[in-house]
C-alpha positions in Angstrom: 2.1 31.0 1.9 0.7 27.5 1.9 2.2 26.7 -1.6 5.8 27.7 0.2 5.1 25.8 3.6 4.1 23.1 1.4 7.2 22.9 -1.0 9.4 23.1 2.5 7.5 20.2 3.3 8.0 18.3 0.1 11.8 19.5 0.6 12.0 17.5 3.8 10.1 14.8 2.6 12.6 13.9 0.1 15.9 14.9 2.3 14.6 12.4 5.1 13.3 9.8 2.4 16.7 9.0 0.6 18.7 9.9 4.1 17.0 6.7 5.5 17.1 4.6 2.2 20.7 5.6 2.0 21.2 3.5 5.8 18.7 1.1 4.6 20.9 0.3 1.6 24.0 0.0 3.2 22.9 -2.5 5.4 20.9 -4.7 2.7 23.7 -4.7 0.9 25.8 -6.3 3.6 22.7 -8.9 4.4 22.1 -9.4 0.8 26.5 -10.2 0.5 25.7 -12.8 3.5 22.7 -14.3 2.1 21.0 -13.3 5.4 17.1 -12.1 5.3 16.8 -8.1 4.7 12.8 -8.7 6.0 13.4 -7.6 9.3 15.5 -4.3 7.8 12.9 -3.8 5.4 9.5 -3.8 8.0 11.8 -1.7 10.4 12.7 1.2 7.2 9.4 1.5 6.4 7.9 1.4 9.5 10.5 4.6 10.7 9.6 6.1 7.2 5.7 5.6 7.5 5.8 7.4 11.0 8.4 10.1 9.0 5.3 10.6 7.0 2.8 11.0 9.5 4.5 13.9 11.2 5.8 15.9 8.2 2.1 15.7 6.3 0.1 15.2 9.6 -1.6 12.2 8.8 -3.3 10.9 11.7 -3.6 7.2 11.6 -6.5 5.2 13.5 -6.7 1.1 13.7 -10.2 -0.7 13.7 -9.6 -4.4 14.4 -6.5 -6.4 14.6 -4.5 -6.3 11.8 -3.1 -10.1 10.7 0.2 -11.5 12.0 3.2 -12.6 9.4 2.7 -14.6 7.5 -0.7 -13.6 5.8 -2.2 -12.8 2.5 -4.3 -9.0 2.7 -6.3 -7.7 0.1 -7.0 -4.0 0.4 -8.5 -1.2 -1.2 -6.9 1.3 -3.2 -6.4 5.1 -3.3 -3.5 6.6 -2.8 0.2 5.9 -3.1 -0.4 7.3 0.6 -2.3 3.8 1.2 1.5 2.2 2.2 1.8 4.5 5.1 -1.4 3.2 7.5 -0.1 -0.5 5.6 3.6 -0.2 7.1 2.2 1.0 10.1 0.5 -1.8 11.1 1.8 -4.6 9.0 5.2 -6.4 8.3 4.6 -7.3 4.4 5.3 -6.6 1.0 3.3 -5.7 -2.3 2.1 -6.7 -5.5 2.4 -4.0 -7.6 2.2 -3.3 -11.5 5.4 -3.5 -13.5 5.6 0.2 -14.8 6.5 1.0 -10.9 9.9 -0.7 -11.7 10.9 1.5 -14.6 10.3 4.6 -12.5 13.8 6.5 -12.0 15.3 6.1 -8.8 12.0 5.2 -7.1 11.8 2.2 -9.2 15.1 0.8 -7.9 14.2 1.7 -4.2 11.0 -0.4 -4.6 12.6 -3.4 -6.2 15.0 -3.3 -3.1 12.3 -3.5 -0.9 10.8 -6.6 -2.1 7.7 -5.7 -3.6 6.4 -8.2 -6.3 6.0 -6.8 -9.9 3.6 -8.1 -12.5 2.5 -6.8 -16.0 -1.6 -7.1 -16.0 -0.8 -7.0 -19.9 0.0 -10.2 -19.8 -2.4 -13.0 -18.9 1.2 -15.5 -19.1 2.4 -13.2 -16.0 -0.1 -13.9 -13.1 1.4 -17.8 -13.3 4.6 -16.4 -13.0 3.5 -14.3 -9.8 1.8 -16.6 -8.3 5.3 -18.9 -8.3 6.5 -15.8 -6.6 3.6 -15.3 -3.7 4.1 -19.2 -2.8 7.9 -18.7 -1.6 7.3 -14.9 -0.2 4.9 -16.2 2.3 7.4 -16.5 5.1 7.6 -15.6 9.2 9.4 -12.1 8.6 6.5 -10.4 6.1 3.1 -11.4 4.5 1.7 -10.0 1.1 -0.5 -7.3 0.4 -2.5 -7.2 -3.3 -5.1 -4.1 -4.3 -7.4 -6.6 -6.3 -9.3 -3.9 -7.7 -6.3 -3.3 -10.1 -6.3 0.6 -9.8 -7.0 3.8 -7.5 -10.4 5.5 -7.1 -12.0 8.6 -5.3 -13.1 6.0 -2.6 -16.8 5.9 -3.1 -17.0 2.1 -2.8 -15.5 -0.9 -3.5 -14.4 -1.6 -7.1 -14.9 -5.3 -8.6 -11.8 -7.6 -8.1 -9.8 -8.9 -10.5 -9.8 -12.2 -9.3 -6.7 -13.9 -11.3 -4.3 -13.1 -8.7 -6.4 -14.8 -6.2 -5.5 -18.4 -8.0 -2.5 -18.8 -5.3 -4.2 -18.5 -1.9 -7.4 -20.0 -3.6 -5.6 -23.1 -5.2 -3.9 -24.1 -1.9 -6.7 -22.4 0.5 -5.0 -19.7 2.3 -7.1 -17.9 4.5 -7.3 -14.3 2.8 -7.5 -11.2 5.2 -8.9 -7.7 3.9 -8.9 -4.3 5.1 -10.3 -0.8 3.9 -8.5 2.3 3.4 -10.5 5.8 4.0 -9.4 9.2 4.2 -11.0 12.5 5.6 -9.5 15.8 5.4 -9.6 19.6 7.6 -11.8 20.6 5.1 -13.5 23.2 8.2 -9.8 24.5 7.8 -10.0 25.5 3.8 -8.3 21.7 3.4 -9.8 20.4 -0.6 -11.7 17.0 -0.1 -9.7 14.2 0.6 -10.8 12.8 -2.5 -9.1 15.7 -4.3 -6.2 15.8 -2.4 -5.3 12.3 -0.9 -6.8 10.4 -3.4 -4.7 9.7 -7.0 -7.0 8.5 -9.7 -7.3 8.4 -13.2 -5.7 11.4 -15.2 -6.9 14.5 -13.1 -3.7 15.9 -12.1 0.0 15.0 -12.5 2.1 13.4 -9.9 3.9 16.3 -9.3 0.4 18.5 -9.0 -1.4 15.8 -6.7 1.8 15.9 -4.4 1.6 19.6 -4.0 -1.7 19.5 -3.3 -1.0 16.9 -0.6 1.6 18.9 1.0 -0.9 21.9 1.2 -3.7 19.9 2.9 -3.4 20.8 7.1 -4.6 17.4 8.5 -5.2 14.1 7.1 -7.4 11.7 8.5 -6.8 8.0 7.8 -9.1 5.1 9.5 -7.9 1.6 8.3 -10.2 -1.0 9.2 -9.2 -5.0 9.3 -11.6 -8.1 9.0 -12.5 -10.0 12.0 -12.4 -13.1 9.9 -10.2 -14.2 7.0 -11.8 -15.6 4.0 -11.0 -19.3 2.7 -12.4 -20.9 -0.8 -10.9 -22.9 -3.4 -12.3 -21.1 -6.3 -10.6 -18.2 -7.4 -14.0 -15.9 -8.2 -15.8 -17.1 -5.4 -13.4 -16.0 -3.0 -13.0 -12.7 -5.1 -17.0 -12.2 -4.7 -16.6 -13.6 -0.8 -13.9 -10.9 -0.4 -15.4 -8.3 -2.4 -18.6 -8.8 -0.1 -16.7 -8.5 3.3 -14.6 -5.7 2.7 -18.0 -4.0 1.3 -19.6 -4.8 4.8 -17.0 -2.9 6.5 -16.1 0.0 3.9 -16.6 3.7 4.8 -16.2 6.1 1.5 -13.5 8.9 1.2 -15.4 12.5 1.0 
């Protein structure tokens, strides 16, 4: 029975995804023919879909701190593809995310069309091209989000930074806002651990597997927590290990 509620759910997931991007696209097309921002589309689709989310999965969102104002630079923890959803919620901004997301079909193009920034970490040539990028994306409609741990995890602490991305804001000393992502399951309710089934790491299970899984779980728990104070440095690792150390302070691990 769950494995049917939770295909229905997956069903509906998808019918009111590309139903919204199809509205989304129209209108970005017409703003994109006009040379007119598509920011303010973009943080309004994604904040409609992230609530979308919420209900159909039951992801129950709380918000410790204030989260930064446009424009910004966030870094953030990483463990889900769910991690967007509390993001959208709170924040008007855009990603940095790794090149393969582009060549995914159909969701590949949908990303690209929302502005996220992609970059191949196979390249050490790339980050300078990036970083070009990040200084004219800064801007009053959206800031930037980057997961400067380079990867997903089960959420048991903090992974090191890979600080190379951090040569923008630390070359022209940005103040650097971070936040951390943790998720808690109904696992009273037969729900598996959030770390099992919210969490998508390594080579466990296959997209298509990890999503089922997610469909099934009852309740999900999310708790985002923002910095009280940005981070400023001029040097590209010491900010990394500044960051690194803040967001470590204020870090609660997934079950």
């Amino acid at each position: 029975m769950r494995t049917f509620i939770a295909s229905i759910k997956i069903f509906l997931l998808i019918a009111y995804t590309l139903s919204l991007y199809l509205i989304y696209l129209v209108v970005y097309a017409f703003l994109w023919l006009f040379k007119l921002p598509y920011e303010p589309l973009r943080n309004l689709y994604m904040y409609s879909w992230s609530q979308g989310m919420c209900a159909f999965l039951n992801i129950k969102v709380k918000t410790i701190g204030e989260p930064p104002k446009a424009p910004f630079f966030l870094v953030s923890n990483h463990l889900s593809y769910v991690d967007i959803i509390p993001l959208y919620l709170n924040l008007k901004c855009t990603f940095v995310a790794k090149k393969e997301v582009r060549s995914w079909p159909l969701l590949g193009f949908m990303v690209k069309t929302m502005g996220v920034i992609f970059i191949d970490r196979s390249r050490k040539r790339d980050v300078t091209r990036v970083n070009e990028i990040l200084s004219k994306s800064l801007n009053k409609y959206q800031g930037i989000i980057l997961f400067p741990e380079g990867t997903t995890s089960a959420g048991e602490d903090v992974l090191s930074f890979r600080p190379s991305l951090l040569d923008y804001p630390a070359s022209e000393e940005i103040p650097v806002y971070y936040s951390t992502i943790q998720y808690r399951t109904a696992e009273e309710k037969g729900d598996l651990p959030a770390n099992e089934s919210v969490c998508f790491f390594g080579a466990r299970d296959p997209f298509h597997k990890h999503v089922l899984n997610l469909a099934k779980t009852r309740r999900i728990d999310c708790t985002i927590r923002f910095c009280n104070k940005p981070v400023q440095c001029s040097d590209r690792k010491e900010l990394a290990q500044k960051l690194h150390s803040g967001m470590s302070g204020i870090f609660e691990p997934t079950s």
